[in-house]
N, C-alpha and C positions, 0 to 999 in steps of 0.2 A: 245355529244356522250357518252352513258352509257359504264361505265366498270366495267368485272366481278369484281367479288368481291373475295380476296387471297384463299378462303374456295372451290367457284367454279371453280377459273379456276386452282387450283390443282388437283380438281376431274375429270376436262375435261378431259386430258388429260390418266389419269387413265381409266378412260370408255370407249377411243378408246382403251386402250390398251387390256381391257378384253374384250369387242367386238371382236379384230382381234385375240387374243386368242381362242375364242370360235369357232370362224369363221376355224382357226387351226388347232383345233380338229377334227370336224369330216373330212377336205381335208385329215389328215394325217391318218385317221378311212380307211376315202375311199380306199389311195394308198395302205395301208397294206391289207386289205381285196381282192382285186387285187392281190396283190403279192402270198402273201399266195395263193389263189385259184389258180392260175398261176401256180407257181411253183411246187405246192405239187399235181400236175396230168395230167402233160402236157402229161407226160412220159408216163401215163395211157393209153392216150388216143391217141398218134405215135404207140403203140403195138398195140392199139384195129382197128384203121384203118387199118397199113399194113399186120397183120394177116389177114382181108379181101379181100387183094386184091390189095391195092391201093399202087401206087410206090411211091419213098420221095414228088415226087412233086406233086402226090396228097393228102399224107397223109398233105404235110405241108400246102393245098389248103383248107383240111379240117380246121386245125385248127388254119389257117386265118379268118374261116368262123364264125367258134364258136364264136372266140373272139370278131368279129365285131357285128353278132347276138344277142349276150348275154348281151354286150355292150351295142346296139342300144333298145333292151330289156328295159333295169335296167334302165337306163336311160328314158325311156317313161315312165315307170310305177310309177318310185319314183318322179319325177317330178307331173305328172298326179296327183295320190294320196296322194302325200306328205308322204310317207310311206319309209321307208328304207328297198324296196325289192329288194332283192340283185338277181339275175340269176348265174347259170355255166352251165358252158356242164355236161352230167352225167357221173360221174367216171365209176358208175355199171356199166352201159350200154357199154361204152367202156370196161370196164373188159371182161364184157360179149363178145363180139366181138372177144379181144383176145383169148378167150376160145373156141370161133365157128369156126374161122380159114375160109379157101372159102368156099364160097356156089356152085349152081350151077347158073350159070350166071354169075360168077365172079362180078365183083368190082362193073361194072352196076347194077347186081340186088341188091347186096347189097344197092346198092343208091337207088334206089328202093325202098327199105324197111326200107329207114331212114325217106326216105316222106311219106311213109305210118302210120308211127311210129309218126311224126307231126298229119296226118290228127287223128287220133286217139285223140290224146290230144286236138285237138281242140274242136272234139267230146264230149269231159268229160266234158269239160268246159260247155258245150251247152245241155249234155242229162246227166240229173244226175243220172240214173240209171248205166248208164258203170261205172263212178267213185263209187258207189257201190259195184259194181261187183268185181271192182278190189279191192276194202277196204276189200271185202268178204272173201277174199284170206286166209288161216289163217296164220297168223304171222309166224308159226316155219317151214312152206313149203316154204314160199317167201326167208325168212332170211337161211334157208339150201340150195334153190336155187344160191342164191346170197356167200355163204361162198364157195361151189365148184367149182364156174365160179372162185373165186378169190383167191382159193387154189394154183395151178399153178402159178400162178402173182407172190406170195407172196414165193415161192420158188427158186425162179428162183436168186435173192441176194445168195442164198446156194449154188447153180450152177454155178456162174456167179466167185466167189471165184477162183475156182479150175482154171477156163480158163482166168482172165485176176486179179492176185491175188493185183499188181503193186497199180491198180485204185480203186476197187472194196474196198480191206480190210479196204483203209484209208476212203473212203464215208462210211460204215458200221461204224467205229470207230465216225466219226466224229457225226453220228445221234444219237448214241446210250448217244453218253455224253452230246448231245442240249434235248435227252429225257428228263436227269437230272434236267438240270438246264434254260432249256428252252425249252418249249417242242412245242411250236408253231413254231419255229424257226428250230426243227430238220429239215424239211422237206427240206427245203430253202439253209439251209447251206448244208446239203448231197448232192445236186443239184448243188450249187455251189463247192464243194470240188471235185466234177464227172468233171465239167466243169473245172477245174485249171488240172485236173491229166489227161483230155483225151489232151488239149492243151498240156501240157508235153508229152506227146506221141504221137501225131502228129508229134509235132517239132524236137523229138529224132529221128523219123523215117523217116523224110523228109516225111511227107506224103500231096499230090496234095488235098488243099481245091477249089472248084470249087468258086470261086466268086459272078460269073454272078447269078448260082442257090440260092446264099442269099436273092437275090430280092424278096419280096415280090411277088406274085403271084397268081390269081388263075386256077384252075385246071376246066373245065366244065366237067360234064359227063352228057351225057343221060340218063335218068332214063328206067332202063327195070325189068320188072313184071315177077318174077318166083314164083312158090307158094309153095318150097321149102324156098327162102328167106324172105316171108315173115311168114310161120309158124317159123321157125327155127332163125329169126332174129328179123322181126319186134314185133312179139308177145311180146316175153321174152324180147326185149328190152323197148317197151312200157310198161311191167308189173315191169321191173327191173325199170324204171325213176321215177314211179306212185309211188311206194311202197317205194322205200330206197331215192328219193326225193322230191318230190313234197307232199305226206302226212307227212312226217318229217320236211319237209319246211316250213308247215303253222303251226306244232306244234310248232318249237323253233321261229317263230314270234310269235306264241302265248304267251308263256312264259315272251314275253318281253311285252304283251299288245296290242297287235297289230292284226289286224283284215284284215287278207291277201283277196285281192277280187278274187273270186278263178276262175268267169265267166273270168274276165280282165286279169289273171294271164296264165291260160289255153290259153287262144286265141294268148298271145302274143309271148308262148315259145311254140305252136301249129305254128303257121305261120314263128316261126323263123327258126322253124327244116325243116318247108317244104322248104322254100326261101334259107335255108344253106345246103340241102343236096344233089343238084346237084353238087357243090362246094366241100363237100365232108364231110358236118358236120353231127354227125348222132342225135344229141340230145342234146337241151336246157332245163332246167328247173327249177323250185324252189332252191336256192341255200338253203341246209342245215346247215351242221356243220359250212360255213363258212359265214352261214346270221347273228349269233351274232358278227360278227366283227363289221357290221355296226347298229344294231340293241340293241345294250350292251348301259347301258352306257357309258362307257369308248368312245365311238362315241359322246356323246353331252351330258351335264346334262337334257339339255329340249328334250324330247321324240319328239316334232313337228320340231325338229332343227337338228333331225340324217336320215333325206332324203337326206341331204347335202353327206353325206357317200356314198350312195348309189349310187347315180349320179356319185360324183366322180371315185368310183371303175368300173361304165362303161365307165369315160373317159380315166381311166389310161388303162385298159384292148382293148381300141383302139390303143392306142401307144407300146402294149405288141404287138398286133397283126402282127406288124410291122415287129417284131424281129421273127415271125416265122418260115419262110421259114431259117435263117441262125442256128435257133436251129437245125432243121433236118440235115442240112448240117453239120454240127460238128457232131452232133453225129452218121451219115452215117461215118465218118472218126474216129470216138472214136472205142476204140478196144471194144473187144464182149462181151458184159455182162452189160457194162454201164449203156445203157436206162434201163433194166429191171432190173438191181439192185438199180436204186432211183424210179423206180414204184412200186417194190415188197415192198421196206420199205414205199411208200407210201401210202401203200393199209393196211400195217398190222392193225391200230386202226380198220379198216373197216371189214376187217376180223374176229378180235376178238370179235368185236359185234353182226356179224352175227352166229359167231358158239353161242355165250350166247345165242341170240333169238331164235337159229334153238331147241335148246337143252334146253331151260327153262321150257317147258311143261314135265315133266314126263310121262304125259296120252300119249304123240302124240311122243315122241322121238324117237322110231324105224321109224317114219314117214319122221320123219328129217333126220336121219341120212340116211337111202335108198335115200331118194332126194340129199343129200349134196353129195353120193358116187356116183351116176351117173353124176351129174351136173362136179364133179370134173374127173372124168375117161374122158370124153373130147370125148367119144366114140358118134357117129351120129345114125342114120336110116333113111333109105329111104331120103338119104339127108338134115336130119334136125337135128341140132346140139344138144351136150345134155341137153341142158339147158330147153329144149322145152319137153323132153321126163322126165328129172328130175320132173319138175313140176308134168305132168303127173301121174307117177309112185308115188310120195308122198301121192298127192292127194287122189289116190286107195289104198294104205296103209292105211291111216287116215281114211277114212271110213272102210273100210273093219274089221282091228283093232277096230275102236268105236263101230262097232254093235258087234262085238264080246265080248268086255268090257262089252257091255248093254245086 
């Protein structure tokens, strides 16, 4: 019977240990990338549902939906490719929502227009002329579209103050000093310090949590076709996913080396949005700013060994899903300002880069700014919100303005 030798069987031992290290890395890459996207826009996206329509237990239907979609997503692709591509729901798009408030059709058409907003994207994936079209856009109209829709969001912490000062100052207090000294971690903690101060006032006020409505759940709606919701919703919300995710998406995989399959990628958060928006989800797609969680280093030193991230951030964001339905129920019972003050502080980065890109151009900035001022005044026509009309209106600026310049 051979035996190691004192040289090897010291380093055996050593090898499983940086093996289950490595192996480590990127599970704990995965959960944080999860958490992080989780937490820092759940909040988003409960305003951008019930502003259309939809009661807690369907907003919390939706974002059962998302989580398991985006989930079931990430998880097929990074597997499939070996690639660490990460999925979310779209914050914009939810912004957007909250800023559209009902259509005409209520909550059904709205759903509607979330499936129409899937077949779109599957579309891109498949006719590369639309993905075009939509690249066509020019940058300071789409990014002044997207700062007015997110204008109100991002105010609403300033509002939110004055009617419940108790909750509200110390979650403001609490993000403002994780900006300092952690700045990934604001979002999460402000979330969690929402959550410790609305339980404090619940329990001061003896207030009735419903139990039962914790349960996980989902909501069915029938899809109905108005063409008010889909100019006024699905447009601007397909053009809002395209532009501030899905092309931003495959640039910061780029960054890392990585060569996102954009047919594979389209088809699979095209089908997710169709399959999740009876349910009540309105949009899957490219994870952005929080696809270098899994995509960085800091996920695996071997770039072939950070799909491991990715996978896991769809299994942990299954077991978030879980916890849906009982988020809404607390914060149905959290006093008034809550949700929208850790969404408005979760939106501000996103904000600040849309007014830089709306307003970087010199030549075209009166074109932004008319776009960003309708988009934000929240004002409709002919039943179609302003986000649809903002676009519009830039777009005529911008020309009008360049022949005049030329």
């Amino acid at each position: 019977m051979s035996r190691l030798s004192p040289a090897l069987a010291e380093s055996a031992p050593a090898a499983s240990a940086t093996a289950q290290a490595r192996l480590t890395q990127p599970l704990a890459a995965g959960v944080v990338t999860a958490l992080v996207g989780f937490t820092s826009a759940f909040a988003v996206v409960l305003s951008g549902l019930t502003a259309v329509g939809a009661s807690s237990a369907q907003a919390a239907s939706g974002l059962l939906a998302l989580c398991v979609t985006q989930a079931i997503g990430m998880m097929l692709l990074s597997y499939r490719y070996r690639l660490p591509i990460t999925l979310a729901w779209s914050t914009p798009g939810a912004a957007l929502l909250a800023s559209t408030g009902a259509v005409a059709g209520g909550w059904a058409a709205a759903v509607g227009a979330f499936a129409i907003t899937g077949v779109l994207i599957v579309i891109t994936g498949l006719w590369q002329r639309l993905g075009n079209l939509v690249a066509a856009i020019p940058v300071e109209i789409a990014q002044a579209m997207l700062a007015g829709v997110l204008l109100p969001l991002c105010l609403a912490p300033v509002k939110a103050v004055q009617a419940s000062p108790a909750v509200v100052v110390p979650v403001i207090a609490v993000w403002l000093v994780l900006q300092r000294f952690a700045k990934r971690w604001a979002v999460i903690a402000a979330f969690a310090t929402a959550a410790i101060g609305a339980g404090i006032s619940i329990a001061v006020q003896h207030k009735h949590l419903d139990l039962a409505a914790m349960a996980p759940s989902l909501e069915l709606t029938v899809p109905q076709w108005s063409w008010q919701a889909m100019i006024g919703i699905a447009i601007p919300l397909y053009i809002v996913t395209m532009a501030s995710q899905n092309i931003p998406g495959t640039a910061v995989m780029k960054s890392f080396d990585y060569q996102v399959p954009w047919r594979a990628s389209m088809t699979v958060t095209g089908i997710g949005t169709i399959l999740g928006a009876p349910a009540g989800g309105h949009a899957i797609n490219l994870a952005a700013i929080s696809a270098a969680l899994s995509a960085a280093p800091a996920a695996h030193p071997d770039p072939k060994r950070r799909w491991i991230a990715a996978c896991t951030a769809g299994a942990t964001y299954l077991l978030l899903a879980l916890g849906s339905a009982a988020l809404v129920t607390l914060i149905a019972t959290a006093p008034r300002g809550t949700l929208e003050t850790v969404a408005g502080l979760a939106l501000l980065a996103t904000l600040a880069a849309a007014l830089a890109g709306a307003l970087k151009s010199e030549q075209h900035r009166e074109a932004g700014v008319v776009t960003f001022l309708i988009a934000a005044s929240g004002v409709g026509f002919l039943g179609i919100g302003a986000a649809f009309w903002a676009l519009v209106a830039g777009l005529i600026v911008r020309q009008v303005l360049t022949h005049r310049q030329d």
